[in-house]
N, CA, C and O atoms as a Maestro MAE file, in Angstrom:
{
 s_m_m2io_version
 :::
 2.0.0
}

f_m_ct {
 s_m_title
 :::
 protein
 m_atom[336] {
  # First column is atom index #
  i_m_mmod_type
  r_m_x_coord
  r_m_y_coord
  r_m_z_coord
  i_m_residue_number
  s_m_chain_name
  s_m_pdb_residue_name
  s_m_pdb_atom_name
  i_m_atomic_number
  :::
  1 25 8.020 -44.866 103.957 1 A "UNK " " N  " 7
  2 3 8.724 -46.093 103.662 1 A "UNK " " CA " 6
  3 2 7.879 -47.286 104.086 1 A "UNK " " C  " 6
  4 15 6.978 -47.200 104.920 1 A "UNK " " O  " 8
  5 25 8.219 -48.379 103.473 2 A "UNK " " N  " 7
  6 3 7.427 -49.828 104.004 2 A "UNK " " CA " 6
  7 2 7.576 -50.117 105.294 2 A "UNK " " C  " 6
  8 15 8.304 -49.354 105.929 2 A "UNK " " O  " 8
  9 25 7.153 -50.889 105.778 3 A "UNK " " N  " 7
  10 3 7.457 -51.071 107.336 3 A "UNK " " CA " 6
  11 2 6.645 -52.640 107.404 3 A "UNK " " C  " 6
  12 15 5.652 -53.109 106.847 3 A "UNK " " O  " 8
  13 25 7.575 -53.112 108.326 4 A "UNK " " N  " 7
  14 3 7.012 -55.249 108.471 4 A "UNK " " CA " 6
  15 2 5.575 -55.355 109.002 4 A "UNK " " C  " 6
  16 15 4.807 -56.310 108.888 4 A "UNK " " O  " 8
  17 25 5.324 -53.888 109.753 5 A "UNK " " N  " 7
  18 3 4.055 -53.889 110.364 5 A "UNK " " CA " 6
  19 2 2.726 -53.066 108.914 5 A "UNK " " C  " 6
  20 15 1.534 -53.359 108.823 5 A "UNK " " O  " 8
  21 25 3.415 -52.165 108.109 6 A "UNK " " N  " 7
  22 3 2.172 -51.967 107.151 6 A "UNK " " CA " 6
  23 2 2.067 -53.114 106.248 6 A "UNK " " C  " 6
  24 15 1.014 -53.162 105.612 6 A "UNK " " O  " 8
  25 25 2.958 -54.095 106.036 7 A "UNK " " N  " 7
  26 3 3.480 -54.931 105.167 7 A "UNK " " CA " 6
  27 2 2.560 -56.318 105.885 7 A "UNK " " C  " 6
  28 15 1.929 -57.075 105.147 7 A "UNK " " O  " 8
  29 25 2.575 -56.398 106.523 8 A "UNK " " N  " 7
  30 3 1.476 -57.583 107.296 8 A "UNK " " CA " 6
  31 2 0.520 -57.937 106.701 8 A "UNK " " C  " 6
  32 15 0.326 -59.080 106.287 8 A "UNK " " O  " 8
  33 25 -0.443 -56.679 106.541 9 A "UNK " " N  " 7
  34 3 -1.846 -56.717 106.098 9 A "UNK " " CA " 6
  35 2 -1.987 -57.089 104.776 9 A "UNK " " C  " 6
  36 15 -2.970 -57.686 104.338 9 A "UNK " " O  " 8
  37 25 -0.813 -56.674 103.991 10 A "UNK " " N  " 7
  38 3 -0.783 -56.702 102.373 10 A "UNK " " CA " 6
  39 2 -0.623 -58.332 101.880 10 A "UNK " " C  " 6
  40 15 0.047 -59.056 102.617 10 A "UNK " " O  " 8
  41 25 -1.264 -58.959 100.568 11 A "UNK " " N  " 7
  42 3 -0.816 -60.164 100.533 11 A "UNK " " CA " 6
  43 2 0.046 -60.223 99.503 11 A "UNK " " C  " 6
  44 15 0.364 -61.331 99.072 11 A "UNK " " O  " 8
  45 25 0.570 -59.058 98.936 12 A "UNK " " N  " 7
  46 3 2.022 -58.902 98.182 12 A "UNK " " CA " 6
  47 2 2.960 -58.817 99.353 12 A "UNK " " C  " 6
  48 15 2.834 -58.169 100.393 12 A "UNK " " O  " 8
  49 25 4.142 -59.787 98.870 13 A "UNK " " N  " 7
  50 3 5.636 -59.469 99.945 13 A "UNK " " CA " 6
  51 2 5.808 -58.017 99.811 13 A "UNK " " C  " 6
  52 15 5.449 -57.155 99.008 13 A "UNK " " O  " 8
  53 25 6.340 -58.056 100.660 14 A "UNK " " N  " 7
  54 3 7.138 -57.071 101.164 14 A "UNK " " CA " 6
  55 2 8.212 -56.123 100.747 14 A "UNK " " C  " 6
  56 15 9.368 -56.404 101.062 14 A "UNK " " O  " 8
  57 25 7.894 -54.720 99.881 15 A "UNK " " N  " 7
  58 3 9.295 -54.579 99.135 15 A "UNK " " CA " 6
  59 2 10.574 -53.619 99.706 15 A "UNK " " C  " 6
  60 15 10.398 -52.782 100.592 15 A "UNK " " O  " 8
  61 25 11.301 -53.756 99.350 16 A "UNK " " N  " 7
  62 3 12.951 -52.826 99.591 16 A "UNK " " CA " 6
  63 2 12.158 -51.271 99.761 16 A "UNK " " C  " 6
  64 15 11.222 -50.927 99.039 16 A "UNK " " O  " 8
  65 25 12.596 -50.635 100.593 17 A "UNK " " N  " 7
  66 3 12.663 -48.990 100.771 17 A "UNK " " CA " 6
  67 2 12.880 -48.262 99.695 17 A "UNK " " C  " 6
  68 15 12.109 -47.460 99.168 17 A "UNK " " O  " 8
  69 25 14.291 -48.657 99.281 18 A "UNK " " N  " 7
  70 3 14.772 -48.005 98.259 18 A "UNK " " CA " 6
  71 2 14.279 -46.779 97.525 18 A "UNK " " C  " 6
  72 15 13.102 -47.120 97.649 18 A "UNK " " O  " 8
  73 25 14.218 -46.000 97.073 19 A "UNK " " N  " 7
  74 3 13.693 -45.130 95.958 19 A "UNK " " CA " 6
  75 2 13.515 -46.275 94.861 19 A "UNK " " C  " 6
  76 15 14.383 -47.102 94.582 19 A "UNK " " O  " 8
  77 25 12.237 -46.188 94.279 20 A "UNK " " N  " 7
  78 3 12.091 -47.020 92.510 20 A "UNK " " CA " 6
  79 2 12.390 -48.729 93.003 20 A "UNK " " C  " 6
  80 15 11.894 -49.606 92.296 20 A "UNK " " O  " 8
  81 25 13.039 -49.043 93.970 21 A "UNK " " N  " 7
  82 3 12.767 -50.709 94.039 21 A "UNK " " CA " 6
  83 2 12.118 -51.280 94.405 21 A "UNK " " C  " 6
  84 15 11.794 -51.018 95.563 21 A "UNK " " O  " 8
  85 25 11.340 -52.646 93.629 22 A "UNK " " N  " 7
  86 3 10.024 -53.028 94.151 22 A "UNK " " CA " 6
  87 2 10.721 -54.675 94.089 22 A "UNK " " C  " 6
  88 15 10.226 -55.644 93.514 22 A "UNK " " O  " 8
  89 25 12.056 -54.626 94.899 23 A "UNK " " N  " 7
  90 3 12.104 -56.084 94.704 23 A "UNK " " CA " 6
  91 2 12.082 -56.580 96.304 23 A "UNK " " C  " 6
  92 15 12.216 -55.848 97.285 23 A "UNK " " O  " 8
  93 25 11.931 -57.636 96.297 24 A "UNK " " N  " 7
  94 3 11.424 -58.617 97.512 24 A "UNK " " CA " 6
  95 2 12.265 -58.072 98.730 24 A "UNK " " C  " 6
  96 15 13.458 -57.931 98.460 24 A "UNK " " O  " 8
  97 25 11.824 -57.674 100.249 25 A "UNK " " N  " 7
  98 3 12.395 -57.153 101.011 25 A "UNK " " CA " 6
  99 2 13.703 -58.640 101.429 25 A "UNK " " C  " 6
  100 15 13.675 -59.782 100.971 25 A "UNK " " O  " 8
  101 25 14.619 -58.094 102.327 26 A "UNK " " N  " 7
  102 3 15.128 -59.491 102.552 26 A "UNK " " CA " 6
  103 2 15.579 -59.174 104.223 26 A "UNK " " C  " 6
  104 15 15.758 -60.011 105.107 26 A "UNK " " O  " 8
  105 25 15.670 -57.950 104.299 27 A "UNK " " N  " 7
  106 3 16.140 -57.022 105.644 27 A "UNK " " CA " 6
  107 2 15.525 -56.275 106.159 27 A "UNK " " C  " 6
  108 15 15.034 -55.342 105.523 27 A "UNK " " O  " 8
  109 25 15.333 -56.421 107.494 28 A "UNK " " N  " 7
  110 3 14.947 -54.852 108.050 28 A "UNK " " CA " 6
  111 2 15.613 -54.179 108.784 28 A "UNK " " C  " 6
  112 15 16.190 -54.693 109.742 28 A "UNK " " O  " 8
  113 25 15.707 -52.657 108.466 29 A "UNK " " N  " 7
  114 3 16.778 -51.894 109.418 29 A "UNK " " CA " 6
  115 2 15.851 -51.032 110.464 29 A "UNK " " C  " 6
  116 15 14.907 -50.315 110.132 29 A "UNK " " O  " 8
  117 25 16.320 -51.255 111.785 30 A "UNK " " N  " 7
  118 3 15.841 -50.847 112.594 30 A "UNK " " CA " 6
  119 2 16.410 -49.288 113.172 30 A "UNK " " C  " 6
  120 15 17.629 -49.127 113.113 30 A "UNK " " O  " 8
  121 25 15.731 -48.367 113.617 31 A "UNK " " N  " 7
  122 3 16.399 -47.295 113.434 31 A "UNK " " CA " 6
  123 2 15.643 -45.774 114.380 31 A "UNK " " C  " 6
  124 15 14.452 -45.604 114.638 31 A "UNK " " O  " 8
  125 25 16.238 -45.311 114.554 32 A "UNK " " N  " 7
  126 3 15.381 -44.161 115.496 32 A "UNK " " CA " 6
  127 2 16.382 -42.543 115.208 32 A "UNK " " C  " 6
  128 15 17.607 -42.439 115.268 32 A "UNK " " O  " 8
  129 25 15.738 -41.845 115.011 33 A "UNK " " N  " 7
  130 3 16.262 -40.043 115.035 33 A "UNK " " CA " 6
  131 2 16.197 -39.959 116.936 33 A "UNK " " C  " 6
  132 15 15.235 -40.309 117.619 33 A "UNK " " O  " 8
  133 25 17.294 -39.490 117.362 34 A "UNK " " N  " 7
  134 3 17.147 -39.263 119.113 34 A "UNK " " CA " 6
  135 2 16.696 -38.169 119.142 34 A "UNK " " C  " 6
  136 15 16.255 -37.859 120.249 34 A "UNK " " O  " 8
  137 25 16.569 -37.030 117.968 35 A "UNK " " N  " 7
  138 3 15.588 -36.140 118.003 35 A "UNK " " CA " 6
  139 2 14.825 -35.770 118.367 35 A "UNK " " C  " 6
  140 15 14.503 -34.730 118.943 35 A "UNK " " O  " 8
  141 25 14.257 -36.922 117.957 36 A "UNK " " N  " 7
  142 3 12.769 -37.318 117.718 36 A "UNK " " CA " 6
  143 2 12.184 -38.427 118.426 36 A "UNK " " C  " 6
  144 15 10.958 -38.535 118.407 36 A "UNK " " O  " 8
  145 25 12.773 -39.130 118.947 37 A "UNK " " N  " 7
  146 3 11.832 -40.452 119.041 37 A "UNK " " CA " 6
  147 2 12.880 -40.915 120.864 37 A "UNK " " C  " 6
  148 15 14.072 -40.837 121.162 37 A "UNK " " O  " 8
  149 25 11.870 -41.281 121.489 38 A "UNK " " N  " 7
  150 3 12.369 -41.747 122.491 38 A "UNK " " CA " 6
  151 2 13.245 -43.047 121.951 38 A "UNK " " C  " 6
  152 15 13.034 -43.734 120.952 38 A "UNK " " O  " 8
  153 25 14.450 -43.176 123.082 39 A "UNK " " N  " 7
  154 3 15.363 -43.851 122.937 39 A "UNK " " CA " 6
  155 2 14.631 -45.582 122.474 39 A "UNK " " C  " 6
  156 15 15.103 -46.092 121.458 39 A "UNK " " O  " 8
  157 25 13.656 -46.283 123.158 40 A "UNK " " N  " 7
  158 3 13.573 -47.907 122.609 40 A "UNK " " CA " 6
  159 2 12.307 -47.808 121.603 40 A "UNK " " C  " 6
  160 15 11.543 -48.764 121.470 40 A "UNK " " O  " 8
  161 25 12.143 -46.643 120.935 41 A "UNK " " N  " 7
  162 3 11.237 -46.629 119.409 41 A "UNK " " CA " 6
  163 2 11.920 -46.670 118.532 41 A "UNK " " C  " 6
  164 15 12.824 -45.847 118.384 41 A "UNK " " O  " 8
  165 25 11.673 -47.682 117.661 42 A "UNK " " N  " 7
  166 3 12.276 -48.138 116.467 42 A "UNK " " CA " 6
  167 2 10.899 -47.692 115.354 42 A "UNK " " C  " 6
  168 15 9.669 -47.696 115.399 42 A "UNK " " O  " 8
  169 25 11.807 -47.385 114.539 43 A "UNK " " N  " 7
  170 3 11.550 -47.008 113.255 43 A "UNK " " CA " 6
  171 2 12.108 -48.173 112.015 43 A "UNK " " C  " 6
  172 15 13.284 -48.535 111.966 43 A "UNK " " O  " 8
  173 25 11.281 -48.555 111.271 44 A "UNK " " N  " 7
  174 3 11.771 -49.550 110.518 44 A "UNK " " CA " 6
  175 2 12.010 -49.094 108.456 44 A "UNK " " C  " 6
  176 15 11.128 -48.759 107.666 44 A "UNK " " O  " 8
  177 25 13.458 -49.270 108.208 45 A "UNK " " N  " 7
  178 3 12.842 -49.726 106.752 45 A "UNK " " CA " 6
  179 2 13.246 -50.848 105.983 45 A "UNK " " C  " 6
  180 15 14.330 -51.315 106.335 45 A "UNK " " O  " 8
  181 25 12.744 -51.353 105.135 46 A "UNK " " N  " 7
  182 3 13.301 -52.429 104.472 46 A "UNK " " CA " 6
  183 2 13.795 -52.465 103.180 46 A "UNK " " C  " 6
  184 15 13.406 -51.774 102.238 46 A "UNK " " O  " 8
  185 25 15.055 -53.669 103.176 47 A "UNK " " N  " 7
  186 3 16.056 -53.896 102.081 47 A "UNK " " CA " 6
  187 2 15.842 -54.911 101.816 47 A "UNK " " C  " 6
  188 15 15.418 -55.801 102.554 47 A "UNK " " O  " 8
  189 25 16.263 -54.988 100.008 48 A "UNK " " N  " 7
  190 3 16.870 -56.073 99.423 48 A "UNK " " CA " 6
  191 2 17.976 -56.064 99.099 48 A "UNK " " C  " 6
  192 15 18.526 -54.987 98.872 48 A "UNK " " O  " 8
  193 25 18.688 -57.330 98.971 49 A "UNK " " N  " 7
  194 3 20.353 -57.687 99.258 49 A "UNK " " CA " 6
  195 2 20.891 -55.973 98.593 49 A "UNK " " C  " 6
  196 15 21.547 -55.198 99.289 49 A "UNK " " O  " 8
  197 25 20.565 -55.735 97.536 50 A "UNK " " N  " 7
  198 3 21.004 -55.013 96.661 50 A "UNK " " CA " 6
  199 2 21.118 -53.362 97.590 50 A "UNK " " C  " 6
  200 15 21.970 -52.474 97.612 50 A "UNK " " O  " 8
  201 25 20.312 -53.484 98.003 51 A "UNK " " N  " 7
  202 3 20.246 -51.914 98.778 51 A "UNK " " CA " 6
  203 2 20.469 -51.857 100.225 51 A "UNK " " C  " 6
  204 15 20.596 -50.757 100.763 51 A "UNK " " O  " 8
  205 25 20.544 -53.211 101.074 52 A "UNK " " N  " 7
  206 3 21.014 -53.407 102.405 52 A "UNK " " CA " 6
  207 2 22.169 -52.555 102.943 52 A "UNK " " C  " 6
  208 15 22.160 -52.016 104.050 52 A "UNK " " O  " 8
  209 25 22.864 -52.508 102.316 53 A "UNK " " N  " 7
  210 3 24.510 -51.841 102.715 53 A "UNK " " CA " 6
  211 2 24.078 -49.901 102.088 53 A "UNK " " C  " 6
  212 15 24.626 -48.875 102.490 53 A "UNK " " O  " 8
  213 25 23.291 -49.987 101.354 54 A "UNK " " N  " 7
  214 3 23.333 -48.301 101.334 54 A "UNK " " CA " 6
  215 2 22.202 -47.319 102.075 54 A "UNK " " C  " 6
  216 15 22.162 -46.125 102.375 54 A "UNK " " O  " 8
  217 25 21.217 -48.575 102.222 55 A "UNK " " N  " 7
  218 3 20.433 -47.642 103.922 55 A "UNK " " CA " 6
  219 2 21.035 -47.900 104.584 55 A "UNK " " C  " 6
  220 15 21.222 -46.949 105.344 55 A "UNK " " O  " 8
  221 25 21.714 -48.948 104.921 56 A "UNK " " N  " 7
  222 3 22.593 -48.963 106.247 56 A "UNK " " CA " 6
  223 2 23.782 -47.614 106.204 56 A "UNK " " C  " 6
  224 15 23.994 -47.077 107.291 56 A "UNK " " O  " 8
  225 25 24.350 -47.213 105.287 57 A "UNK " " N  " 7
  226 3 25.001 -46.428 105.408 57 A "UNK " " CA " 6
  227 2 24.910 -45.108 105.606 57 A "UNK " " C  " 6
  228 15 25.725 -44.359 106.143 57 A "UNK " " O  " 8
  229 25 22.966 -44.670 104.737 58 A "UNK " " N  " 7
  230 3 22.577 -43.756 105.272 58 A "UNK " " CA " 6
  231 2 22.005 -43.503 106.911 58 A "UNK " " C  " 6
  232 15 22.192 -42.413 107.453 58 A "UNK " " O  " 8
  233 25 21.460 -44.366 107.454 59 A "UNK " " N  " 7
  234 3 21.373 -44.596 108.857 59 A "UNK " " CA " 6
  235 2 22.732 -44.106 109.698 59 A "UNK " " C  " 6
  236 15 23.085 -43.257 110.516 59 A "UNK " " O  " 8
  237 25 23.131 -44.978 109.103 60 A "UNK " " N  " 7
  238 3 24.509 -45.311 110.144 60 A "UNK " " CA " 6
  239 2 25.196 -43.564 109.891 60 A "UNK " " C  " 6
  240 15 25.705 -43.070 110.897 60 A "UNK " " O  " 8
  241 25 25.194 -43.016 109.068 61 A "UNK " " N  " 7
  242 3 26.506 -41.634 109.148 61 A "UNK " " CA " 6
  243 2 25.747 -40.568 110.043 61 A "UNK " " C  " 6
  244 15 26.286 -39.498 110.327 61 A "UNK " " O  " 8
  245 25 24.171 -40.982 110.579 62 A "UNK " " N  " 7
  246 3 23.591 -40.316 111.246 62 A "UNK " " CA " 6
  247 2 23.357 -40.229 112.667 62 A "UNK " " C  " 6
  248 15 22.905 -39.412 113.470 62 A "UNK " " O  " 8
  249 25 23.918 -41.572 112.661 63 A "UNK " " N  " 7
  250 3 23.829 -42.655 113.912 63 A "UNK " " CA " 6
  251 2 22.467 -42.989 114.488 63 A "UNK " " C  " 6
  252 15 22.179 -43.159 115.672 63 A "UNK " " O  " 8
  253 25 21.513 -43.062 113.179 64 A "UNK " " N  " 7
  254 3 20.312 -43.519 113.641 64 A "UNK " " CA " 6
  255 2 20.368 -45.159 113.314 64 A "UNK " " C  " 6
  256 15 19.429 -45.738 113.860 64 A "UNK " " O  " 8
  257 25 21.087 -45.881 112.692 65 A "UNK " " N  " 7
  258 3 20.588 -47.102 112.723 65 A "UNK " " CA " 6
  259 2 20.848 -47.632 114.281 65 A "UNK " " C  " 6
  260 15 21.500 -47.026 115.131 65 A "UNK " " O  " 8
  261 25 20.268 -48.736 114.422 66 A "UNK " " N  " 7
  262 3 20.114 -49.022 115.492 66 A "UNK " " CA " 6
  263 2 20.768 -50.665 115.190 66 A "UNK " " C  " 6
  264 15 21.944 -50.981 115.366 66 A "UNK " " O  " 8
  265 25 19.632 -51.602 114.681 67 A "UNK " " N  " 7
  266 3 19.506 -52.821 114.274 67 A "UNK " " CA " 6
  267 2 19.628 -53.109 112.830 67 A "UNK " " C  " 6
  268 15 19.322 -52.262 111.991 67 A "UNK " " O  " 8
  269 25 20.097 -54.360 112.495 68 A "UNK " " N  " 7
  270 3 19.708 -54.797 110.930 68 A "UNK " " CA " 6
  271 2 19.672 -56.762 111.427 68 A "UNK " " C  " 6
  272 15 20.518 -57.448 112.002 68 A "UNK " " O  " 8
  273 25 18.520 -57.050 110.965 69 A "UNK " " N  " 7
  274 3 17.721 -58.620 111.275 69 A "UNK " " CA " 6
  275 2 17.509 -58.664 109.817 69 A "UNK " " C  " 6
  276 15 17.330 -57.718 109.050 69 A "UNK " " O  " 8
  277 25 17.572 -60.177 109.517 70 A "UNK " " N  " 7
  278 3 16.202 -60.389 108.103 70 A "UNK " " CA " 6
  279 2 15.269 -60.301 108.547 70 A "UNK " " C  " 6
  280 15 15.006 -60.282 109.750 70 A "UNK " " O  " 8
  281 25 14.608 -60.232 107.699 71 A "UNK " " N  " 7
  282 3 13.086 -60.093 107.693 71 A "UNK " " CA " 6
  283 2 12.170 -61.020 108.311 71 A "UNK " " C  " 6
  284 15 11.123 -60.679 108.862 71 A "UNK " " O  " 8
  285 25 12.717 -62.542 108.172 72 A "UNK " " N  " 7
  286 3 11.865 -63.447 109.036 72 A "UNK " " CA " 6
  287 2 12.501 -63.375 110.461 72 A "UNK " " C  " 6
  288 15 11.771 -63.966 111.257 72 A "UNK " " O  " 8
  289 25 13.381 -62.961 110.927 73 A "UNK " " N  " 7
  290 3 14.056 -62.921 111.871 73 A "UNK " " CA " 6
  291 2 13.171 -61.741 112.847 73 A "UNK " " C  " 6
  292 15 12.861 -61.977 114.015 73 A "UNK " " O  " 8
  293 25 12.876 -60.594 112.215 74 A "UNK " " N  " 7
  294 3 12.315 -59.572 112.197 74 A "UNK " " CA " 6
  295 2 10.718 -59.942 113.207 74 A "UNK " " C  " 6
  296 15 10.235 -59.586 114.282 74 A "UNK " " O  " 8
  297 25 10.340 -60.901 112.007 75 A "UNK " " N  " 7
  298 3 9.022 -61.142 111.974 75 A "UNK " " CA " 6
  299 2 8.479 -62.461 113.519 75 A "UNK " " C  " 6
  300 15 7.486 -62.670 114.215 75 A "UNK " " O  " 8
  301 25 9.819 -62.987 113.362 76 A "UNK " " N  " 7
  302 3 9.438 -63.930 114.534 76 A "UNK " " CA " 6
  303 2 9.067 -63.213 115.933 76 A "UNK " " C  " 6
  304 15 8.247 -63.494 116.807 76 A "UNK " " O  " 8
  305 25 10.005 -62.176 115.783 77 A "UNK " " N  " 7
  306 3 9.801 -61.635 117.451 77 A "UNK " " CA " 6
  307 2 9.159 -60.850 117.994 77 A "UNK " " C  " 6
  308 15 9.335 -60.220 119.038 77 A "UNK " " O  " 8
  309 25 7.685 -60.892 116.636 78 A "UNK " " N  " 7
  310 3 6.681 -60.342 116.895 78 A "UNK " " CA " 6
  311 2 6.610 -58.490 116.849 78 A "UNK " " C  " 6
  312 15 7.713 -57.991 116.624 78 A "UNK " " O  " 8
  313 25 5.735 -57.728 116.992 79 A "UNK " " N  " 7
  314 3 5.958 -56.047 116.926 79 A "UNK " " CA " 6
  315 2 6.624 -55.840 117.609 79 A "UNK " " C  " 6
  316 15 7.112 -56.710 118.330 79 A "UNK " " O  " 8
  317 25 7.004 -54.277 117.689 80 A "UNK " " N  " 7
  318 3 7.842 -54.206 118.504 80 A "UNK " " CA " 6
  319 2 7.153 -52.897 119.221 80 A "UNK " " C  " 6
  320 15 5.940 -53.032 119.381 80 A "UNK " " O  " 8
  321 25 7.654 -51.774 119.637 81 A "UNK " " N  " 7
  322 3 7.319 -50.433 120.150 81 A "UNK " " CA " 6
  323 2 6.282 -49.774 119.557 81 A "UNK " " C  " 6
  324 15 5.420 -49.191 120.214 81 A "UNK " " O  " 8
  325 25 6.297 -49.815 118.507 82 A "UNK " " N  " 7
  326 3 5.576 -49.145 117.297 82 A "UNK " " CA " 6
  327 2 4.205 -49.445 116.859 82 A "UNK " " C  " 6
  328 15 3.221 -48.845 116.425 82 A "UNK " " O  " 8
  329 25 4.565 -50.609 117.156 83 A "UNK " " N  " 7
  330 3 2.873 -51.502 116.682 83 A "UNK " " CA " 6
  331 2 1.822 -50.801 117.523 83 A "UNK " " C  " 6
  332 15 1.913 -50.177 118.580 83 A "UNK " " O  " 8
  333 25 0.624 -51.142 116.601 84 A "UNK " " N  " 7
  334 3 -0.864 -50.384 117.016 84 A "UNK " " CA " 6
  335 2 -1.002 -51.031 117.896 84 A "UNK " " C  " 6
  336 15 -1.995 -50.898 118.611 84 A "UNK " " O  " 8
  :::
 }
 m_bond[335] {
  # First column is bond index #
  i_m_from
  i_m_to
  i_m_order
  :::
  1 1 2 1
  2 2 3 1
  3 3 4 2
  4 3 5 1
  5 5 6 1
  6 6 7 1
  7 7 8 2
  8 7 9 1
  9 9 10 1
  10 10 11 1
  11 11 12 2
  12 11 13 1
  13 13 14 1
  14 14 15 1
  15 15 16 2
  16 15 17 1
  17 17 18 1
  18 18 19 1
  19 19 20 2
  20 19 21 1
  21 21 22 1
  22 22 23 1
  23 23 24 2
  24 23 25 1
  25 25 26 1
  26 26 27 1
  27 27 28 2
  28 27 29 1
  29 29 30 1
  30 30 31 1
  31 31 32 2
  32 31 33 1
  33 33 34 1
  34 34 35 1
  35 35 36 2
  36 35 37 1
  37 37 38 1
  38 38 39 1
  39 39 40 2
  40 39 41 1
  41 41 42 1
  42 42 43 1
  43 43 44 2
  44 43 45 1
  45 45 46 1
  46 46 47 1
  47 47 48 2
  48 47 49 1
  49 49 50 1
  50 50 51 1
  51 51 52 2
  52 51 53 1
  53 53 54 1
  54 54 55 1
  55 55 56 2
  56 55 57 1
  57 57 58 1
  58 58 59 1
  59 59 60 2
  60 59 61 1
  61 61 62 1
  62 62 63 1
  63 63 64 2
  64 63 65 1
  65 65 66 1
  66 66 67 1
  67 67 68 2
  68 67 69 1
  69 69 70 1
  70 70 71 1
  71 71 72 2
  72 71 73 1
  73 73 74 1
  74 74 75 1
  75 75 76 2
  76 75 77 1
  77 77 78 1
  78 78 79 1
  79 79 80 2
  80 79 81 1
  81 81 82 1
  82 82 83 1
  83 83 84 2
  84 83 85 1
  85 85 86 1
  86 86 87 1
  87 87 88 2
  88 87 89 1
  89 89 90 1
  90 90 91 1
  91 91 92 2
  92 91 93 1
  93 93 94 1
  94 94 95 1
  95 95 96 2
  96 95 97 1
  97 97 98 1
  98 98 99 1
  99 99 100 2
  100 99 101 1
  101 101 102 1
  102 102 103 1
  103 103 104 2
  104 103 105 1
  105 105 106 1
  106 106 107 1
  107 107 108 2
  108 107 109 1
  109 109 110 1
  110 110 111 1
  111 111 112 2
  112 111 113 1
  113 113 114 1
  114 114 115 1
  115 115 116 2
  116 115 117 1
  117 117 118 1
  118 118 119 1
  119 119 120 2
  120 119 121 1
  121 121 122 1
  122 122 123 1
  123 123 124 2
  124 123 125 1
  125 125 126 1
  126 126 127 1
  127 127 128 2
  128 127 129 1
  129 129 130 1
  130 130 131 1
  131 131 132 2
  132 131 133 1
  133 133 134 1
  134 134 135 1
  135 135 136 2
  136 135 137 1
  137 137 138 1
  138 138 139 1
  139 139 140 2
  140 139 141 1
  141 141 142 1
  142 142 143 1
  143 143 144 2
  144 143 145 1
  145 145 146 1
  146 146 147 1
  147 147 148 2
  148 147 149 1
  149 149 150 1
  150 150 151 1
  151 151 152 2
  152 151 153 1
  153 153 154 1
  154 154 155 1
  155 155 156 2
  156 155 157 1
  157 157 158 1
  158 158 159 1
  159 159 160 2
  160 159 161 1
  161 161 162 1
  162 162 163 1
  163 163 164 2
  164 163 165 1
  165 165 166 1
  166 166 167 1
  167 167 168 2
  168 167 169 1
  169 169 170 1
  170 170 171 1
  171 171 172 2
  172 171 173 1
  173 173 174 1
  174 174 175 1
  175 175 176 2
  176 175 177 1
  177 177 178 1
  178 178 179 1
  179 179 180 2
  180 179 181 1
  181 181 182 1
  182 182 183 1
  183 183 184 2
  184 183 185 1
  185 185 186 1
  186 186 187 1
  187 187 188 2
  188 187 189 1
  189 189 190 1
  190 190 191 1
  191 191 192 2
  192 191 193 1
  193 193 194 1
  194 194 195 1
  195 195 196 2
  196 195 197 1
  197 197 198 1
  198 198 199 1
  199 199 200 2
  200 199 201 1
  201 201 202 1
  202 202 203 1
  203 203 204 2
  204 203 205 1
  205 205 206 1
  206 206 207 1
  207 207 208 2
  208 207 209 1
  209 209 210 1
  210 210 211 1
  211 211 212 2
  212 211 213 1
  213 213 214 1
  214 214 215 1
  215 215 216 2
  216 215 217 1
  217 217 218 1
  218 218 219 1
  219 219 220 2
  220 219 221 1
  221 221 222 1
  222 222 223 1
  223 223 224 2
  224 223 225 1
  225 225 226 1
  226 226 227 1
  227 227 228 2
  228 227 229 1
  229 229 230 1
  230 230 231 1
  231 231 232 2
  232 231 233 1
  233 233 234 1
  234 234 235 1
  235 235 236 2
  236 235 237 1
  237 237 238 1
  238 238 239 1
  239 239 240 2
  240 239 241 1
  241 241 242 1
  242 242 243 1
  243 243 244 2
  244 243 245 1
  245 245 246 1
  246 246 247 1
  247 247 248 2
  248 247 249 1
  249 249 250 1
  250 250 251 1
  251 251 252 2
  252 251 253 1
  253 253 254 1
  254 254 255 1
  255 255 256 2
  256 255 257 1
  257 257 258 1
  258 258 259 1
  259 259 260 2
  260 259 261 1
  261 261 262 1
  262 262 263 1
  263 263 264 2
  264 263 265 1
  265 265 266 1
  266 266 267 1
  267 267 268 2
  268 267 269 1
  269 269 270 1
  270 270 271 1
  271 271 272 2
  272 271 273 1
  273 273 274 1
  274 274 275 1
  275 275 276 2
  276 275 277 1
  277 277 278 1
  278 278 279 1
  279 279 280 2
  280 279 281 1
  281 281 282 1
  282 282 283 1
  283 283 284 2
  284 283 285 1
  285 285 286 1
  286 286 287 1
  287 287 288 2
  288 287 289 1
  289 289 290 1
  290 290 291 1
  291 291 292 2
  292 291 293 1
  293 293 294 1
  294 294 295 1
  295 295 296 2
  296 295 297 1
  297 297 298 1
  298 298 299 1
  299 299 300 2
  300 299 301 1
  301 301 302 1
  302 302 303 1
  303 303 304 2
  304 303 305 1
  305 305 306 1
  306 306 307 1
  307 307 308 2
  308 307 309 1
  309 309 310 1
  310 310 311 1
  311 311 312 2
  312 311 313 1
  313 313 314 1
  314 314 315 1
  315 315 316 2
  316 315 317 1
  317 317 318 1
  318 318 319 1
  319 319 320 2
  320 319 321 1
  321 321 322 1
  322 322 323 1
  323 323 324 2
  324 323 325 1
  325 325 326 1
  326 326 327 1
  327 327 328 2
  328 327 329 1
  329 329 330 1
  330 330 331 1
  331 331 332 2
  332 331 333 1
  333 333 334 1
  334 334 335 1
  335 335 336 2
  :::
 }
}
């Protein structure tokens, strides 16, 4: 999936997760498997308006979402756990 941090380098925006959507990100959902990932690693993917509410829903019935920010919101507060 896209992520705000592979999405940096690129000088195309940023697109939706989605399967097949390549439209402008507008969200990022923040998110972790407790599986897998220590508890303050976030895992990121990103939405547009259109698909916001149905990753969130896949997240959420798993109870991996964690967070949902826009994207500049996202972006202000700099990397997070994950970053290189």
């Amino acid at each position: 999936m896209n992520s705000p941090e592979s999405a940096a380098g690129n000088t195309a925006a940023p697109i939706c997760s989605a399967k097949g959507c390549r439209a402008d990100a507008v969200w990022v959902l923040a998110w972790n498997n407790p599986k897998l990932h220590t508890p303050e690693r976030r895992k990121t993917w990103l939405a547009c308006e259109e698909h916001r509410e149905h990753l969130s829903s896949f997240l959420d019935v798993r109870s991996f979402l964690k967070e949902v920010v826009t994207l500049a919101e996202w972006e202000s507060h700099g990397p997070g756990p994950d970053a290189p």
